[in-house]
MARMI-596710 format. One line per 4 residues: number of its first residue (from 0); for each residue x, y negated, z of C-alpha. Coordinates in nm, 3 decimals, always signed. Example, Ala and Ser with C-alpha at 12.3 -4.5 7.8 and 13.67 -1.06 7.14 Angstrom:
# MARMI-596710
0 = +1.230:+0.450:+0.780 ~ +1.367:+0.106:+0.714 $
//
This chain:
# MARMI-596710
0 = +9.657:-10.406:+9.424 ~ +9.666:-10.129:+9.218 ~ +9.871:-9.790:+9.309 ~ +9.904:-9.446:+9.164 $
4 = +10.087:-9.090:+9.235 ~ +10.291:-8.957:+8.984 ~ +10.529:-8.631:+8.919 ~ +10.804:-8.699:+8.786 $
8 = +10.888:-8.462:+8.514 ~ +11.217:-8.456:+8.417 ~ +11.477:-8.255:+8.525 ~ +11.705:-8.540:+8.578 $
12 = +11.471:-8.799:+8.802 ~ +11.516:-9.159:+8.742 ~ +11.860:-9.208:+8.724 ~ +12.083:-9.417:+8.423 $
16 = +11.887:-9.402:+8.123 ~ +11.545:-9.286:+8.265 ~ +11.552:-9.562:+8.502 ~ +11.682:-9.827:+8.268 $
20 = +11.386:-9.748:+8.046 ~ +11.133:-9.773:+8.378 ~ +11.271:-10.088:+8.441 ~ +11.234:-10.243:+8.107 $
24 = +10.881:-10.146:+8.087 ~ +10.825:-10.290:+8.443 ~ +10.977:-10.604:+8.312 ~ +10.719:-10.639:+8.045 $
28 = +10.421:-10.732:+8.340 ~ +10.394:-11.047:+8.487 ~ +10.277:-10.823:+8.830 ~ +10.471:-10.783:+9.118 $
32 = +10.569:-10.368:+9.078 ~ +10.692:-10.122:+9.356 ~ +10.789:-9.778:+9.326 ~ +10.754:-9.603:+9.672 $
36 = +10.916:-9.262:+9.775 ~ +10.835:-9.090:+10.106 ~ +10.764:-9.439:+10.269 ~ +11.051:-9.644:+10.097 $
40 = +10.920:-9.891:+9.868 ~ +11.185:-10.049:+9.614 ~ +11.113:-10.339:+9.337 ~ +11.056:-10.174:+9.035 $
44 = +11.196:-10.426:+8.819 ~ +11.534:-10.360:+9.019 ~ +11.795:-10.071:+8.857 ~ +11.970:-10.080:+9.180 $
48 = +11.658:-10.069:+9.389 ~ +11.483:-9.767:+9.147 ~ +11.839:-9.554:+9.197 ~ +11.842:-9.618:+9.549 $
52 = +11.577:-9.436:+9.580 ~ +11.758:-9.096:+9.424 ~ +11.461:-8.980:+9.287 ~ +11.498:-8.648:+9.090 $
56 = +11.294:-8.401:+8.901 ~ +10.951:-8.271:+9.043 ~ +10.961:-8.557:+9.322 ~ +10.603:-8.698:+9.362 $
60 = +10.633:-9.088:+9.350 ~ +10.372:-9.377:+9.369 ~ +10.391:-9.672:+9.129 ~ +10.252:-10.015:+9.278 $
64 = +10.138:-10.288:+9.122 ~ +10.006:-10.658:+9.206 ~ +9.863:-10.920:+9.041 ~ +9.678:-11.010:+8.652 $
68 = +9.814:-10.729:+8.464 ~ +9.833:-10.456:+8.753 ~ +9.580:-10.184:+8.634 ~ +9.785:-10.184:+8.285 $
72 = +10.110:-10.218:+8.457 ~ +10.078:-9.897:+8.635 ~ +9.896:-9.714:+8.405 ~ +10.208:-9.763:+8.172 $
76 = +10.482:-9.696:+8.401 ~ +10.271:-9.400:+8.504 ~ +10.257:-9.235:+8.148 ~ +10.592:-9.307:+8.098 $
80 = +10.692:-9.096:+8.357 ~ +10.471:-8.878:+8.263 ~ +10.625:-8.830:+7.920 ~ +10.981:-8.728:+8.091 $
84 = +11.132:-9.042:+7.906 ~ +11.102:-8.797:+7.560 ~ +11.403:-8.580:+7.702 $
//
């Protein structure tokens, strides 16, 4: 298992487009992925489960990740955050 913090920059969070482009890159790894906010932990391949979540600008989130392609996995979804989805 491999897990790491992250800010999310943008002012909006991960809502409709942001999170449609999270999940897309989560669907690109065969690992099992989990984005977890203040102790709720959602599928990250999931657009309902990633909105549910209502995360917005300058929330701190982790990104989790299990199995042969974890390490990339997160590091991925992790700069991709960090890049405010190039808004």
């Amino acid at each position: 298992m491999y897990v790491k913090d992250v800010l999310v920059q943008n002012q909006v969070g991960l809502h409709a487009r942001p999170a449609t482009f999270f999940i897309q890159k989560a669907n690109e790894y065969k690992s099992s992925i989990w984005v977890e906010k203040e102790e709720r932990r959602v599928n990250a391949k999931s657009l309902l489960g990633v909105l549910s979540l209502g995360i917005v600008g300058g929330t701190t989130i982790k990104v989790i990740a299990d199995g042969s392609d974890e390490k990339d996995a997160v590091d991925s979804l992790v700069k991709l955050v960090q890049s405010g989805f190039t808004e």
